[in-house]
C-alpha positions as CSV (number, residue, x, y, z in Angstrom):
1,X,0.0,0.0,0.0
2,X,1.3,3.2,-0.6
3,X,2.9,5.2,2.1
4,X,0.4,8.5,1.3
5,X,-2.3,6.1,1.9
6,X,-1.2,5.3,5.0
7,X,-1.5,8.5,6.7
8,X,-3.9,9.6,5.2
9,X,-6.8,11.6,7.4
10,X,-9.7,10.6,6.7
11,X,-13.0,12.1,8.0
12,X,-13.6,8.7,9.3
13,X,-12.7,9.8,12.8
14,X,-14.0,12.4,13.7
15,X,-16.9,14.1,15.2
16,X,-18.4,15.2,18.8
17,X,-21.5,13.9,20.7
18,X,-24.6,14.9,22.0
19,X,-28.0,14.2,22.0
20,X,-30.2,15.4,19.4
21,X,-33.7,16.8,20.3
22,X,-35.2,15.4,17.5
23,X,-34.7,11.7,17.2
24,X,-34.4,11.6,13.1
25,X,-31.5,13.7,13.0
26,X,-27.8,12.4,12.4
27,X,-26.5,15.8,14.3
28,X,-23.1,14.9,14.6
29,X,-20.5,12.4,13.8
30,X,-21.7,8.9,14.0
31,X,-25.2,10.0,15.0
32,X,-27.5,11.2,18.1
33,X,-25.3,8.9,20.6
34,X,-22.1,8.7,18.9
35,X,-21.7,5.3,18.4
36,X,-23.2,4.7,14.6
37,X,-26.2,3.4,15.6
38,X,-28.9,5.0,13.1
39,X,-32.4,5.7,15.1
40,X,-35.9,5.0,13.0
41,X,-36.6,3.3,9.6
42,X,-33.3,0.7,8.6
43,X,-31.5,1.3,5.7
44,X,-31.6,-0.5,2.2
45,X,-29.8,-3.6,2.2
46,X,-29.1,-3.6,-1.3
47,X,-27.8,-0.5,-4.0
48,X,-25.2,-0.2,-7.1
49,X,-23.9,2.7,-8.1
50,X,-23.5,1.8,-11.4
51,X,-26.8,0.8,-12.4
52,X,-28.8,3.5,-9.9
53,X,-30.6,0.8,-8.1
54,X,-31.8,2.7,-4.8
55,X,-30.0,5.5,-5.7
56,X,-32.2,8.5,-4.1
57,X,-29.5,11.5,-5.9
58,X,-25.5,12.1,-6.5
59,X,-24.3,16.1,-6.4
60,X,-21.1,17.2,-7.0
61,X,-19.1,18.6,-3.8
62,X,-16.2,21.3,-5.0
63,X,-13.6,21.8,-3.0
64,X,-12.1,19.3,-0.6
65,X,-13.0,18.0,2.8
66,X,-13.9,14.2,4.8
67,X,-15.8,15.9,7.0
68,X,-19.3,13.7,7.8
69,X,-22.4,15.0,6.4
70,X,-24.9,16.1,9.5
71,X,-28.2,16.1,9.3
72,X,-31.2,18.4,11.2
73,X,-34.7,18.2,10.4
74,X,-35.0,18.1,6.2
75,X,-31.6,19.8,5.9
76,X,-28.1,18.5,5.4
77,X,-25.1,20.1,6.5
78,X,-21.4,19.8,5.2
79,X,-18.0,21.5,5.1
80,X,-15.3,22.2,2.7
81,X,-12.4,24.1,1.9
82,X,-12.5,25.6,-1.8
83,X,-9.0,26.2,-3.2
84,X,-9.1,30.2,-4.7
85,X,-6.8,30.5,-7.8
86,X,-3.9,28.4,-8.4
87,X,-2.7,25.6,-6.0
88,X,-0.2,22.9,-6.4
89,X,-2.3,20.4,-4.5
90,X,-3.6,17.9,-6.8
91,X,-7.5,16.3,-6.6
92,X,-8.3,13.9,-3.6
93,X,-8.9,11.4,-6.0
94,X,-5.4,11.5,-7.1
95,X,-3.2,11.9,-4.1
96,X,-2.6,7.8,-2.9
97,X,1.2,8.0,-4.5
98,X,3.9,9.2,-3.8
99,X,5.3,9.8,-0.1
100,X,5.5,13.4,0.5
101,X,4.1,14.8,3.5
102,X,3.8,18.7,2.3
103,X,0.6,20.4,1.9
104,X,-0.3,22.7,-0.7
105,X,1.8,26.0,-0.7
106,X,0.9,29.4,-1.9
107,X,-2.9,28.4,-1.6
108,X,-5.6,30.5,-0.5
109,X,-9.1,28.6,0.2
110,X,-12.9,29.6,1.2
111,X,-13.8,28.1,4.3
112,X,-17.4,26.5,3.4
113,X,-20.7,25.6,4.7
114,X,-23.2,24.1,3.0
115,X,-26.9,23.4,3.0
116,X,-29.0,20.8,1.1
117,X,-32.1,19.7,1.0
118,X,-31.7,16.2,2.9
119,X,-34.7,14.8,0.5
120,X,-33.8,15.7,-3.3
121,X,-30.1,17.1,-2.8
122,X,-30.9,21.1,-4.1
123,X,-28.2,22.9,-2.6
124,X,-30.3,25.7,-0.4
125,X,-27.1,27.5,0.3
126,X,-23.9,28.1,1.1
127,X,-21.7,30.6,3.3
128,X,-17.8,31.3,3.7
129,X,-16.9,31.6,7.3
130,X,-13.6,32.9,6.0
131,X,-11.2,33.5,3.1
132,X,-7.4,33.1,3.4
133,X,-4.0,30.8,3.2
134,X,-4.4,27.8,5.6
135,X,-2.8,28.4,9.4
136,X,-0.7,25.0,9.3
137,X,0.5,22.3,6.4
138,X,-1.1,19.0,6.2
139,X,-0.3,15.9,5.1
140,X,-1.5,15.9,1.3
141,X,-4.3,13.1,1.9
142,X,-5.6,15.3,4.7
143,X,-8.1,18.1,3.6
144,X,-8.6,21.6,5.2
145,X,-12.2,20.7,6.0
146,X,-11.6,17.3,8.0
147,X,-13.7,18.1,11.0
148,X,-17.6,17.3,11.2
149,X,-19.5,20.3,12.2
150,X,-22.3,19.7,15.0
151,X,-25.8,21.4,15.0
152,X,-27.9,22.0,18.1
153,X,-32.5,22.8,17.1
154,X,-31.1,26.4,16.0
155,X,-27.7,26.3,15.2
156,X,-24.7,25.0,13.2
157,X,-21.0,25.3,14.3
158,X,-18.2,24.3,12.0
159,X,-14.6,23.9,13.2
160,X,-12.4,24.1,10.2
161,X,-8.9,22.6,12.4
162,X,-6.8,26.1,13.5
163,X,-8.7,28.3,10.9
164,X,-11.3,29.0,13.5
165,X,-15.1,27.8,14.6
166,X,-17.9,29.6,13.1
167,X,-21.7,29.5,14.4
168,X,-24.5,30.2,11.9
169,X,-28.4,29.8,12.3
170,X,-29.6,27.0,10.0
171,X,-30.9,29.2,7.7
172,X,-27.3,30.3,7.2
173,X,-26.8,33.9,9.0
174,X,-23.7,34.3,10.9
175,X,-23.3,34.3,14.7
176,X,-19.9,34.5,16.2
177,X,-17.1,33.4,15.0
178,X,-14.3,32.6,17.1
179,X,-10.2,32.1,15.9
180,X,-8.3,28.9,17.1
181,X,-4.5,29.5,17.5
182,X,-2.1,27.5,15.3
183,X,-0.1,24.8,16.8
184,X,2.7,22.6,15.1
185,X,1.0,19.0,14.4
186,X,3.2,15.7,14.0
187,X,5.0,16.2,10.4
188,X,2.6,18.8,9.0
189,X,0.0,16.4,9.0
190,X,-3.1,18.8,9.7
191,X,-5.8,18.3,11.8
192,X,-8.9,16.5,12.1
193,X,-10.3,17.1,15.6
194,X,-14.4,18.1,15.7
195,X,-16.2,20.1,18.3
196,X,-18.9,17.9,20.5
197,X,-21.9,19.6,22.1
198,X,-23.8,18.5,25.4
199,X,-26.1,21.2,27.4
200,X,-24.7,24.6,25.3
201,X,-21.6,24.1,26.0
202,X,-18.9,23.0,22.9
203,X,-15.3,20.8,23.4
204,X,-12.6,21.6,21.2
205,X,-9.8,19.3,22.1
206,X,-7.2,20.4,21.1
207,X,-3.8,18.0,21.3
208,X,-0.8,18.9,19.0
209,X,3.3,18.4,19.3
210,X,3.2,22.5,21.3
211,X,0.3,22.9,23.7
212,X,-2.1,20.5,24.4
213,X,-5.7,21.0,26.2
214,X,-9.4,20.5,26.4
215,X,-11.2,23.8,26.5
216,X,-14.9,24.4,26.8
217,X,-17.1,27.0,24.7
218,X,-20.4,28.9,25.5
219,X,-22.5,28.0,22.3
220,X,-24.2,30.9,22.6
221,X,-21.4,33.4,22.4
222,X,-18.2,31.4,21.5
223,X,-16.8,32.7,25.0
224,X,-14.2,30.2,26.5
225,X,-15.7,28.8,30.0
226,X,-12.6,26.5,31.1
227,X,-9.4,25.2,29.7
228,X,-7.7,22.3,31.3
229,X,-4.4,20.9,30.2
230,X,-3.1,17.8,28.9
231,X,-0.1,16.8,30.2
232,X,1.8,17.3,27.3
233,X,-0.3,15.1,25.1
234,X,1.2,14.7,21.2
235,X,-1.2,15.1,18.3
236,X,-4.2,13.2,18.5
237,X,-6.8,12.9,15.8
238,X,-9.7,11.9,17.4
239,X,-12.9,13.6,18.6
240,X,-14.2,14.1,22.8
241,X,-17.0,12.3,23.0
242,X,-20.1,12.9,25.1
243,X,-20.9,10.0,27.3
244,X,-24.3,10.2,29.1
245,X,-25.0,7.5,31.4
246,X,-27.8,7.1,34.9
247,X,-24.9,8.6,36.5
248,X,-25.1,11.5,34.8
249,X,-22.5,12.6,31.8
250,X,-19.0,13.1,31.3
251,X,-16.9,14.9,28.0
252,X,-14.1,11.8,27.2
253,X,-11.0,12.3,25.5
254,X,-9.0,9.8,23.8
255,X,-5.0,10.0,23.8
256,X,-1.8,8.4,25.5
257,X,-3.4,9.1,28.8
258,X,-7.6,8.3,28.1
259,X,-9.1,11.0,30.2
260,X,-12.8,11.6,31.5
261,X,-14.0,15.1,32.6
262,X,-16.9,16.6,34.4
263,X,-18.4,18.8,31.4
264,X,-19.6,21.8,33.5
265,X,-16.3,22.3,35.6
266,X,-13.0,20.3,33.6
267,X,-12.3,18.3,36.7
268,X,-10.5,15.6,35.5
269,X,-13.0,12.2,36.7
270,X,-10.6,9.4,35.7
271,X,-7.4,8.4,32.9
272,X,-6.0,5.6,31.7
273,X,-3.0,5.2,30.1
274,X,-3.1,3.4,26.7
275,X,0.2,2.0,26.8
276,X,1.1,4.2,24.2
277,X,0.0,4.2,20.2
278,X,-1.6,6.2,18.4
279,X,-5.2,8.8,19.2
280,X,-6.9,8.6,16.1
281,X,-10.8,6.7,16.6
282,X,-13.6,8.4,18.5
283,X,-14.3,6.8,22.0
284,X,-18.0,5.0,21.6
285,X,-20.4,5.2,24.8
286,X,-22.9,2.2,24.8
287,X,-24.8,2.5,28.0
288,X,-23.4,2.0,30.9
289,X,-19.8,1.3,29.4
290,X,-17.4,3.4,26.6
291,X,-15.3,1.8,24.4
292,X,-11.9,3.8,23.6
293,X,-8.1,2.5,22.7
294,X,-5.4,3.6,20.7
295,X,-3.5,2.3,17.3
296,X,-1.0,-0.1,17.5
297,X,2.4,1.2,16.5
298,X,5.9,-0.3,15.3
299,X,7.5,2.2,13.4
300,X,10.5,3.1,15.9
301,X,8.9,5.7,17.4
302,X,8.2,7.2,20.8
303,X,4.9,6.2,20.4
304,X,5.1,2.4,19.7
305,X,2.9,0.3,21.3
306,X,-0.9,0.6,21.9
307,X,-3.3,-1.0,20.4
308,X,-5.7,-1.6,23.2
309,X,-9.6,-1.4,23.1
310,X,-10.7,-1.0,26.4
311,X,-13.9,-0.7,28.4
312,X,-14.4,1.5,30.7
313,X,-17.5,1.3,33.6
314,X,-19.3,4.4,34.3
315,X,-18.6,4.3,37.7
316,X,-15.2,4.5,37.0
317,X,-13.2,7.3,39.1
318,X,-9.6,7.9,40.1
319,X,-6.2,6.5,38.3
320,X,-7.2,3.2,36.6
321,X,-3.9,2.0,36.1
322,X,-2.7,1.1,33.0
323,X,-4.5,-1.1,29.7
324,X,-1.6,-3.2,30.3
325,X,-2.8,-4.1,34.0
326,X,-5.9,-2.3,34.5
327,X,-7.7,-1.5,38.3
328,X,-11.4,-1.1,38.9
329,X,-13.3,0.6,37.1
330,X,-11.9,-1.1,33.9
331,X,-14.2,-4.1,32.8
332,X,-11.9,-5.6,30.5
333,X,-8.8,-4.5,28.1
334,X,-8.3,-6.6,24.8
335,X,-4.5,-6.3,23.4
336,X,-4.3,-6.1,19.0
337,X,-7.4,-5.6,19.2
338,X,-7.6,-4.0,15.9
339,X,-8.8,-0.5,16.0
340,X,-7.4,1.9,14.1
341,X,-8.9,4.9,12.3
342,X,-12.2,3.7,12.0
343,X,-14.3,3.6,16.0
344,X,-15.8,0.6,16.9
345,X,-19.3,-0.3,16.2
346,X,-21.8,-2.2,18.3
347,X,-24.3,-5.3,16.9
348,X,-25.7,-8.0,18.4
349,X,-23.7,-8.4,21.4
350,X,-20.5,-7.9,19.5
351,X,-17.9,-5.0,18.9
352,X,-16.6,-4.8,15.7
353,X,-13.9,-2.6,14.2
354,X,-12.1,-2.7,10.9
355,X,-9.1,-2.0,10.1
356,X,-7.5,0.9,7.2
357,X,-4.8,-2.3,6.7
358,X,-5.4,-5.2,4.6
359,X,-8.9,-5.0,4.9
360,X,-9.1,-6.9,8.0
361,X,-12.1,-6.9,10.4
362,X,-12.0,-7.9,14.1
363,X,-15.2,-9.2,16.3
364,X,-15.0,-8.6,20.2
365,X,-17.9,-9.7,22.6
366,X,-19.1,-6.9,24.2
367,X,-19.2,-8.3,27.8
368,X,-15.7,-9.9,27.9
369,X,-13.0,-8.2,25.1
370,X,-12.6,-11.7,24.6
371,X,-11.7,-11.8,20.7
372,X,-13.8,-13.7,18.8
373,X,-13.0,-13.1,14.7
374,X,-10.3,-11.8,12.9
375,X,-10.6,-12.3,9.5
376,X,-9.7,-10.7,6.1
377,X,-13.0,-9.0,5.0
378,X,-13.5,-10.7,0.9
379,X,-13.3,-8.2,-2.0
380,X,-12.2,-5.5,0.5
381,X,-10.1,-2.2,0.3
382,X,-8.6,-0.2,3.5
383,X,-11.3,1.0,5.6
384,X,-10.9,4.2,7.1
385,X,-14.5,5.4,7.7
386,X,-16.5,4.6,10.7
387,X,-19.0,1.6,10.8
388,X,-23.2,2.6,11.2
389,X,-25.2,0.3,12.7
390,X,-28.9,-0.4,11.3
391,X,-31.6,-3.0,11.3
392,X,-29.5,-5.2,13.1
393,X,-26.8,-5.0,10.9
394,X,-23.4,-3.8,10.5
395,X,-22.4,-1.0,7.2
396,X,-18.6,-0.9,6.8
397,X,-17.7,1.3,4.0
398,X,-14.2,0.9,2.5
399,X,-12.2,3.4,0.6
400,X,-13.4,2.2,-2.8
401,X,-17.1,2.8,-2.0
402,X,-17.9,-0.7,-1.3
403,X,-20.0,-0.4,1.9
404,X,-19.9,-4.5,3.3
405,X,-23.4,-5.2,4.9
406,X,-22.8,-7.7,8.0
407,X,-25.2,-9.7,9.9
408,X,-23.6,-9.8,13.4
409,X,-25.5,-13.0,13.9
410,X,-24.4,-16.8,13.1
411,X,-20.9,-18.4,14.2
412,X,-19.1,-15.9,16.3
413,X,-15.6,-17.1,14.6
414,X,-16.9,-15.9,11.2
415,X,-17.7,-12.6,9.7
416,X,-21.5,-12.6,7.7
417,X,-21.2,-10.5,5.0
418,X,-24.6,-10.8,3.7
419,X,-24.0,-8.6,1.1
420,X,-21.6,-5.5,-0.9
421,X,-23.1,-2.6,-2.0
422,X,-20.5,-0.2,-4.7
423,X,-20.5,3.1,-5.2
424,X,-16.9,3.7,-7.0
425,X,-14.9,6.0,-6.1
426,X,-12.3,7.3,-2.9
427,X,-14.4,7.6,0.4
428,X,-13.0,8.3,3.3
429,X,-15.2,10.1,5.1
430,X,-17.6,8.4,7.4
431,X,-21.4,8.1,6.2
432,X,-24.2,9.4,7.8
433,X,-28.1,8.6,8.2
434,X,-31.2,9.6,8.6
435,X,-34.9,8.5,7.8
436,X,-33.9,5.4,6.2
437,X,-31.5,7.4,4.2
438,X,-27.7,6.7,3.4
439,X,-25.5,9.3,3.0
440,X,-22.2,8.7,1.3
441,X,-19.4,11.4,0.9
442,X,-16.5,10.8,-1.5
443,X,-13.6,13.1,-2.8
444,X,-15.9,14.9,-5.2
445,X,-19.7,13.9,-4.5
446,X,-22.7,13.2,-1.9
447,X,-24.7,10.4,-2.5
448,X,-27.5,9.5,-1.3
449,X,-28.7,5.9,-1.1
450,X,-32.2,5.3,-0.5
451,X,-35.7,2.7,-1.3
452,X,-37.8,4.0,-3.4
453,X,-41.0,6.3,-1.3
454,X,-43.1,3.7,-0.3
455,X,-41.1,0.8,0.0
456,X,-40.3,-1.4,2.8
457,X,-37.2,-2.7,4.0
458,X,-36.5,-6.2,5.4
């Protein structure tokens, strides 16, 4: 696989959590609980890109950007960063070869946000929170428009990295907009960080090879609340994640050191430390328990090691210890247990994760870390986007458009693909959902996959 490939940023990742109040919206990365799993009607089974089967539309996206699509009420919202004049970057599409980590100099780029009509894909419109050169390189498979916005009933915020975060109404009128200072990242590779949301407040974490925190925002003004620091952190990729439990909620963030807060004050709660690797997946709350865990590295680095999923109890307070030899609060660790960029999903008892390497696909249960399946996914590319769950099933979309439909049920040593689904092209931005509506976001379109009106889905 080519090295570019391997680091690239996808969209994948990242995203922030909270709850939506209106249970048919997707209003943040990987849905109303952050954890993939789409609410209301399930999603087609079957499509083909080629042949339009269940195809509901296809636009064209300029510009670049994995950010997730995010859905509120009949309108769709997505980001991108439109290159003005000439740029030595070359398309998405054609930037797997070759091994150099520059960005694009001399460009300038509008900072956009756009809204569609969720239903028929009419573009309703579109603002530019800002005009000017990017504040930091990135790595050339890494866009300027990586991070999902999130939407609350009445407004939208984008984070574009260390450009800045921008709130606008949902019909698309500015509100504040608030400047994020530019810190080195690990060799120029860009961000990919989003904001999460929970009770008006919004959490920027912000880890990178200066200063590393995790600061807290009033969404109604953009005015900073708290800021608490990260013990030195290096760059991390993934998003904090809400976690909302019976006792109450916390604001998680991945890294070296996993670390849960109290959202109203920044006191730290608990941390673990990951044994090293590498921050790139979003934790996953389900219930009571959050899944989180770090890439495994071997590349002669400071960071080698990792590769942990872990489970952490919401009762959980204090130090708990290490992945390695976890204390209380910790209901089980799993080592190689295979997450990488894309978070884990949930099905059927089972956590599954896939990996951007070889294609390979890993099934945990749930209650024990105890690994059940690791097996080479057939017909498979890389997957770097994040798994949905619907119907039951599992929808793993690799970065060739083939989205892998899995039945979690049946021998727990096998992985039942029941059936692939291809839309061609480079995706490596994670889908999104809504309605009984797909939506699929590649280097240069938005698809969106859906039955006919009227039909019914098994």
């Amino acid at each position: 696989m080519p090295r570019s490939t391997l680091w690239s940023f996808a969209a994948i990742l990242f995203g922030g959590l909270f709850a939506s109040a209106n249970a048919g919206d997707w209003p943040q990365f990987r849905g109303p609980e952050g954890n993939g799993v789409v609410p209301g009607p399930a999603l087609p089974t079957e499509w083909d890109g080629a042949t339009g089967k269940n195809v509901r539309w296809r636009v064209d996206v300029p510009g670049e950007g994995w950010s997730q699509p995010i859905l509120v009420g009949d309108r769709l919202f997505l980001t991108a960063a439109v290159p003005v004049g000439e740029t030595d970057a070359p398309p998405l599409g054609q930037e797997r070869g070759g091994g150099s980590y520059d960005g694009p100099s001399g460009a300038t780029y509008r900072y956009e946000v756009r809204c569609l009509n969720a239903e028929t894909g009419e573009t309703l419109w579109t603002r530019v929170a800002r005009t000017g050169p990017p504040p930091l390189e990135r790595h050339r498979t890494n866009t300027y428009a990586t991070e999902t916005p999130v939407a609350d009933g009445d407004r939208l915020y984008a984070l574009f990295g260390m450009t800045g975060l921008y709130a606008f109404t949902l019909e698309g009128e500015p509100v504040w907009a608030k400047e994020i200072e530019a810190r080195p990242m690990r060799a120029g590779w860009g961000t990919a960080s989003s904001p999460a949301l929970h009770d008006g407040t919004l959490f920027l974490q912000t880890d990178s090879e200066g200063a590393s925190d995790l600061r807290a925002l009033d969404a109604a003004t953009g005015e900073e609340l708290w800021r608490v620091e990260r013990d030195g952190e290096p760059s991390s990729y993934g998003s904090p994640a809400i976690w909302e439990h019976d006792g109450g909620a916390q604001v998680v963030a991945g890294g070296l050191i996993a670390r849960g807060y109290d959202p109203a004050t920044g006191e730290e709660l608990w941390r673990l430390d990951m044994a090293k690797g590498r921050s790139s997946a979003t934790p996953s709350p389900v219930g009571d328990v959050l899944l989180i865990g770090t890439e495994y590295r071997d590349r002669g680095g400071e960071n080698d090691g990792g590769g942990y999923l872990a489970a952490i109890k919401a009762d959980a307070r204090g130090d708990l210890g290490s992945v390695e030899s976890p204390r209380d609060g910790v209901r089980w660790a799993e080592e190689r247990a295979g997450i990488q960029m894309a978070s884990p999903a949930v099905a059927g008892g089972r956590v599954f994760l896939f990996e951007r390497r070889g294609g390979i696909a890993h099934a945990l249960d749930l209650a024990t870390g105890e690994q059940q399946t690791r097996v080479r996914v057939p017909a498979s590319a890389p997957f770097w986007a994040s798994p949905l769950v619907s119907g039951g099933r599992v929808y793993a979309l690799d970065e060739t458009g083939t989205t892998h439909v899995v039945d979690p049920s049946g021998p727990t040593d096998q992985l039942n693909v029941v059936v692939r689904n291809e839309t061609p092209g480079l995706f490596w931005a994670s889908p999104a959902a809504a309605d009984g509506r797909l939506y699929l976001r590649s280097s240069n379109e938005l698809i969106c996959i859906a039955e006919p009106d009227g039909a019914a889905v098994d």
